[in-house]
N, C-alpha and C positions, 0 to 999 in steps of 0.2 A: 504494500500500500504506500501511496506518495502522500506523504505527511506535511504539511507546510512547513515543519521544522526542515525538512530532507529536501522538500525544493527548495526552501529559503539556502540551504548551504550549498547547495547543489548549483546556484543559479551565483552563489557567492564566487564560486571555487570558479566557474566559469567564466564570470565577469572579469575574473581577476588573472587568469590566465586563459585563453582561449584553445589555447594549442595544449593544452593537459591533456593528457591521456587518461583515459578510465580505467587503466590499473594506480592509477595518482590518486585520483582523486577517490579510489576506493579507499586507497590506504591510508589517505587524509580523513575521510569520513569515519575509516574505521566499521565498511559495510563491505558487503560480497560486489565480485568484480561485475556477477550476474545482476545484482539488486542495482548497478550504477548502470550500467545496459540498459534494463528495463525503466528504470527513469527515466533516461537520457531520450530515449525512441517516443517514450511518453508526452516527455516535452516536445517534443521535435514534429510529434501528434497534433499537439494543440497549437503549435504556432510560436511557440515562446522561444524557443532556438531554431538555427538553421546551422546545419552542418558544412563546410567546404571541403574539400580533399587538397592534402598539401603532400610535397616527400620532404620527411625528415632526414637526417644525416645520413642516417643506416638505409638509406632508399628502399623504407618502409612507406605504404599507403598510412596515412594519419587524418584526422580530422582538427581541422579549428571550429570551437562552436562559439556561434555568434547570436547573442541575446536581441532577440528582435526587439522595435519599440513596443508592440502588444507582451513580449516580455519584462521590461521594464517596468512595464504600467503593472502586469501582474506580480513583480515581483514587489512592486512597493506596496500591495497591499498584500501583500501572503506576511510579509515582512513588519505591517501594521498587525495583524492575527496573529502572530509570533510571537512580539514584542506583550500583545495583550496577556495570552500567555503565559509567558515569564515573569509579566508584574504578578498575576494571580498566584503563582507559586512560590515567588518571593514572600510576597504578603502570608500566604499560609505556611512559609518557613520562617519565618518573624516570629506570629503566633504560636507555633508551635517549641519555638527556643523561647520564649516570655514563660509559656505554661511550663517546658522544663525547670526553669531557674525557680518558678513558684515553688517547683516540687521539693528541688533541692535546698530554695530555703527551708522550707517549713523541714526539712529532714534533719537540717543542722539546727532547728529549734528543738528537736524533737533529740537529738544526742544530748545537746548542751542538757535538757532538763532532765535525760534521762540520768545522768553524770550527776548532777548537783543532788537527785534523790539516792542514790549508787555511794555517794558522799557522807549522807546521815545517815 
């Protein structure tokens, strides 16, 4: 499944180098060479990239992908959906270190007084 996190990076790694190879940018993502394929054909689907044929050094067939403007326009909003996202997660990782530290106050309440009756 094409995740807006995974086009968002996906359309990142592209913009930023055009001439990457899809075993790069697998290896950058840290996903199957297969799963950056299936992306890539995906986009290339909808319109959001277009592929050229270039020979690199090794007078290998290569591809440069080039982010159309319907790409651009989609990526700034997959990228506003992203972003929404990671505020949401933040926010309930916030919440959730607040309610630990309550926990571990009240825990070190709960020694200190255990200690002071442990005492008498």
């Amino acid at each position: 499944m094409l995740t807006d996190e995974l086009r968002y990076k996906l359309l990142k790694a592209l913009e930023k180098n055009p001439n990457v190879s899809q075993r790069a940018i697998a290896k950058e993502l840290g996903i199957s060479l297969g799963k950056v394929n299936y992306c890539i054909n995906a986009l290339l689907e909808v319109g959001w990239i277009k592929a050229r044929n270039f020979k690199n050094s090794q007078n290998k067939l290569g591809y440069a992908y080039l982010v159309t403007p319907t790409g651009i326009e989609a990526k700034a909003k997959v990228t506003q959906r992203f972003l929404q996202i990671k505020i949401e997660e933040y926010a309930n990782l916030e919440a959730e270190i607040q309610a630990m530290r309550a926990e571990l106050s009240d825990f070190d309440a709960e020694i200190a007084s255990s200690e002071i009756n442990y005492k008498l």
